[in-house]
C-alpha positions as CSV (number, residue, x, y, z in Angstrom):
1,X,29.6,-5.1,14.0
2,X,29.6,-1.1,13.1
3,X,25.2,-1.9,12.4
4,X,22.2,-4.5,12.5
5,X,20.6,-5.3,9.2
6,X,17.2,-7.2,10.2
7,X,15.9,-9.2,7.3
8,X,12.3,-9.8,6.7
9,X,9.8,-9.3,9.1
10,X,10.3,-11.6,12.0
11,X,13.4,-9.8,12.7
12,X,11.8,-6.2,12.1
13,X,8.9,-7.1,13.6
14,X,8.3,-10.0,15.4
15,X,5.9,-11.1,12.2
16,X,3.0,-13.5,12.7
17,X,4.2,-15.5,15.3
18,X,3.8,-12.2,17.8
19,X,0.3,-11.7,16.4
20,X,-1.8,-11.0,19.8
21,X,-1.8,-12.3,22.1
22,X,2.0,-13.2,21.3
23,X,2.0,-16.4,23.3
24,X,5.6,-17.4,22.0
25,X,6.8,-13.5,23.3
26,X,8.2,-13.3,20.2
27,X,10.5,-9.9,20.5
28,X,11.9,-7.7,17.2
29,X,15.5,-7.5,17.2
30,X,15.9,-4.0,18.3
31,X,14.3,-5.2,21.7
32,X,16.7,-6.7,22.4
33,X,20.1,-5.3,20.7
34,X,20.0,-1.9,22.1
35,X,23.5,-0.7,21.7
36,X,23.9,-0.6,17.9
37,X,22.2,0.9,15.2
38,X,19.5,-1.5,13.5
39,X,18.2,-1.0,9.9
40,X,15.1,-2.9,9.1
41,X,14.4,-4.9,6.2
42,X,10.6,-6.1,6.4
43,X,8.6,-7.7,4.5
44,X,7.6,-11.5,4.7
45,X,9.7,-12.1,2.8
46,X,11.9,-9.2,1.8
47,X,12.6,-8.3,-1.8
48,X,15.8,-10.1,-2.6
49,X,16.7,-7.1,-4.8
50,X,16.2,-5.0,-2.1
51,X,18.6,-7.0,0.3
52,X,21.0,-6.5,-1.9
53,X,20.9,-3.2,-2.9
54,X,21.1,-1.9,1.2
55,X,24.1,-4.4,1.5
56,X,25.7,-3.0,-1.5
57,X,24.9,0.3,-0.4
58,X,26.3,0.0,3.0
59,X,29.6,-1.4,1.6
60,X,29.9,1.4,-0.5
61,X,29.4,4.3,0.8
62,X,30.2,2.7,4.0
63,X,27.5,4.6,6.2
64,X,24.1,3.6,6.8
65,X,21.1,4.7,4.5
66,X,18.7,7.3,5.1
67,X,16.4,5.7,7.8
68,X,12.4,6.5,8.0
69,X,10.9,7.1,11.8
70,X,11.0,3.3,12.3
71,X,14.3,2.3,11.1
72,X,13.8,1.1,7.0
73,X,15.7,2.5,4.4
74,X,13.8,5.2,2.6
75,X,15.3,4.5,-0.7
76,X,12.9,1.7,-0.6
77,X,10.1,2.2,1.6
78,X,9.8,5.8,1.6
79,X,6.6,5.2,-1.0
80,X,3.7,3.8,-0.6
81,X,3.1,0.6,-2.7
82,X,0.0,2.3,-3.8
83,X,1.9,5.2,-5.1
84,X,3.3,3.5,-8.0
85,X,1.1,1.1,-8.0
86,X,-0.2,0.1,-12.4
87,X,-4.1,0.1,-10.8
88,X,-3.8,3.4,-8.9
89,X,-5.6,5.0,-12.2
90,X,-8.5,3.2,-11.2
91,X,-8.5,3.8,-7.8
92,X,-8.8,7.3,-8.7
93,X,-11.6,6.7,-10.7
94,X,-13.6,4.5,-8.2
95,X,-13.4,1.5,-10.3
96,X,-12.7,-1.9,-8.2
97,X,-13.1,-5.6,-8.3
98,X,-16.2,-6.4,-6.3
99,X,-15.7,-10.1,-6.4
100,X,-13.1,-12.2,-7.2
101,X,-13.4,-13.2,-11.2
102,X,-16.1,-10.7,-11.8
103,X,-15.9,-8.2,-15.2
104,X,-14.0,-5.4,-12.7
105,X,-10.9,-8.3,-12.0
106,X,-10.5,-9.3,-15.9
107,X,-10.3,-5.7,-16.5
108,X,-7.7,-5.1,-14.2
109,X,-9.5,-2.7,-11.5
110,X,-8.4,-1.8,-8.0
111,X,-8.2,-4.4,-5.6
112,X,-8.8,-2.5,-2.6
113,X,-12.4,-3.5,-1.8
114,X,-10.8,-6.9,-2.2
115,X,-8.8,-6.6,1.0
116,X,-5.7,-4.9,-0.6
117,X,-3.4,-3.0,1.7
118,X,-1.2,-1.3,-0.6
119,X,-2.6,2.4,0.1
120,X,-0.9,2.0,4.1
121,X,1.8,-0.5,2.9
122,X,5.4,1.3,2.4
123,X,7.7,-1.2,0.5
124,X,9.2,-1.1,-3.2
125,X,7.0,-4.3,-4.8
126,X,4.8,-2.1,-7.1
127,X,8.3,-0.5,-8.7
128,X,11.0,-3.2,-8.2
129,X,8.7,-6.2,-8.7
130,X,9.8,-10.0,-7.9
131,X,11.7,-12.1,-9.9
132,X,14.2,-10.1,-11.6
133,X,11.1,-7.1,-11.8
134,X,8.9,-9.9,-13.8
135,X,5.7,-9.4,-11.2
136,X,4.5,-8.4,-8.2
137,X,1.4,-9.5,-6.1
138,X,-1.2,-7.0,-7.6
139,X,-0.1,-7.9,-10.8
140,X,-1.0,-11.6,-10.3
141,X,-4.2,-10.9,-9.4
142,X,-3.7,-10.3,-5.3
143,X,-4.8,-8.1,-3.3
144,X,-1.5,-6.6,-0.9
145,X,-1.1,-8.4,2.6
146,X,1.3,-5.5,4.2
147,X,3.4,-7.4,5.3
148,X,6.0,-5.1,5.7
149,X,4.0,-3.4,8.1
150,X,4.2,-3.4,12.0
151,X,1.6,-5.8,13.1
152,X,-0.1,-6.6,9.2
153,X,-1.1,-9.9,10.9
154,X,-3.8,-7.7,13.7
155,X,-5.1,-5.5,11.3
156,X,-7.7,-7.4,10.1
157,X,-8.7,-9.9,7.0
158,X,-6.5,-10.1,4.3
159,X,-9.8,-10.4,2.0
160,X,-11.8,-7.9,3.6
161,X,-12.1,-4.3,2.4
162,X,-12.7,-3.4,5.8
163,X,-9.4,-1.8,6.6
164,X,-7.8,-0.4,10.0
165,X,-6.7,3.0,10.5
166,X,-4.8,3.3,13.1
167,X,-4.2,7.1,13.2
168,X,-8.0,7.2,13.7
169,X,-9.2,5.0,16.1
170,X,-11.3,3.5,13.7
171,X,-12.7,0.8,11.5
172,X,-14.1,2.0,8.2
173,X,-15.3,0.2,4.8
174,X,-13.9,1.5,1.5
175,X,-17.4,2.9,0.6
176,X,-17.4,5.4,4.3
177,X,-13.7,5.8,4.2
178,X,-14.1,8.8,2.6
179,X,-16.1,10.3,5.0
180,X,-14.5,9.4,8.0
181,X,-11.2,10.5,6.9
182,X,-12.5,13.8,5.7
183,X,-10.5,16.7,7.2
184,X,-7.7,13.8,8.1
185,X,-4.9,12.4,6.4
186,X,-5.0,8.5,7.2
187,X,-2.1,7.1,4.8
188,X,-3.8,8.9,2.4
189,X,-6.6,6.6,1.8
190,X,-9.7,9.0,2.6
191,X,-7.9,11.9,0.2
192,X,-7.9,9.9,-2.4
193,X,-11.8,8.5,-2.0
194,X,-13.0,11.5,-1.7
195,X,-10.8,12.6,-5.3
196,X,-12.1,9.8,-6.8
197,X,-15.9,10.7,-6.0
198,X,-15.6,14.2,-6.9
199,X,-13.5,13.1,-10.4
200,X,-17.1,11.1,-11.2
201,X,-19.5,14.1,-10.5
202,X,-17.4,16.2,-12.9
203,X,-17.0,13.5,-15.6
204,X,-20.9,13.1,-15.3
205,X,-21.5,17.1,-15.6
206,X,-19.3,17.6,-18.5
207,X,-21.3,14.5,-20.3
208,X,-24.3,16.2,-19.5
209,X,-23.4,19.1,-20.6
210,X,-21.7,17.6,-24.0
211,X,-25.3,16.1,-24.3
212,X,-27.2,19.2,-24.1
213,X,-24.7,21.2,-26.6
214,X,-25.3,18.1,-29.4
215,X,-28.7,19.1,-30.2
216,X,-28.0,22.6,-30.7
217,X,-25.0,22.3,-33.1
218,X,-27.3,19.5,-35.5
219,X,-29.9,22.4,-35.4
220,X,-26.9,25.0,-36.4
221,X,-25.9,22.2,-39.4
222,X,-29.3,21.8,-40.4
């Protein structure tokens, strides 16, 4: 074989199964094929459409497809699920479910205080969907598990909104992760916070000031 195609992420990764301490050893497959090149295919499980575009794709153009830093095809996880993500409008306006089946979750809101991984998550489910592009886990109601991440399984609860980020050393809530990302791009996350709080204080301002002009045009009518 000219290349490896790992499928899903107990190939890619090792999945849960090597979740620490990794008692079974469980080993990704470029661990141990070393002398080919691998693309990776994660996601537990992959998108079927997905499969089959790469395979397609491959037999084509008969070369590999663009490849990110750790070996997946960017054509489909070179995004962020968050980045096309129907709810990202109201992540950017600091709107989220607070519990499940409260007023914020039959509206539709963000789900990442819920637990919802889709701001470090790079895979195609928010624009391909499942099922023929009928759905997608946010769209049922779920917060994103990640999995086709590198070790989704260690970074915590999948119903927490306490998240890990990684590139920081840290453990932050979604109501600090502003703070503690400001001045550092962590997947994004803390950019987008901080946006979202500063997109409030202006909406409030202009209200204000709406409210102040009102009286002053009556009086002009009057």
């Amino acid at each position: 074989a000219s290349a490896i195609i790992a499928w899903g992420n107990c190939a890619s990764w090792g999945c849960v199964q090597a979740a620490r301490p990794n008692p079974t050893q469980a080993t990704p497959i470029d661990k141990v094929i070393t002398d080919k090149p691998i693309v990776k295919v994660p996601g537990c499980p992959p998108i079927p459409d997905v499969m089959s575009a790469i395979i397609t794709y491959m037999v084509t153009f008969d070369r590999l497809p663009e490849l990110d830093r750790m070996g997946r095809p960017l054509m489909f996880y070179g995004q962020r699920i968050h980045d096309k993500c129907y709810r990202r409008a109201h992540f950017d306006a600091g709107e989220f479910v607070e519990s499940w089946d409260d007023d914020a979750a039959r509206k539709g809101y963000c789900l990442y205080k819920m637990g919802c991984k889709g701001p470090t998550t790079y895979n195609a489910c928010s624009s391909t969907r499942w099922n023929d592009g009928v759905s997608f886990p946010i769209q049922s109601g779920h917060g994103c598990l990640g999995c086709s991440e590198n070790g989704f399984w260690d970074r915590g609860s999948f119903y927490s909104r306490v998240v890990d980020i990684p590139q920081m050393g840290t453990h932050s809530t979604a109501d600090t992760v502003g703070l503690t990302a400001l001045g550092v791009v962590a997947a994004g996350v803390g950019g987008h916070a901080v946006a979202s709080a500063l997109n409030q204080r202006k909406r409030h301002k202009q209200q204000l000031a709406q409210a102040e002009q009102q009286p002053d045009n009556e009086d002009k009518q009057a």
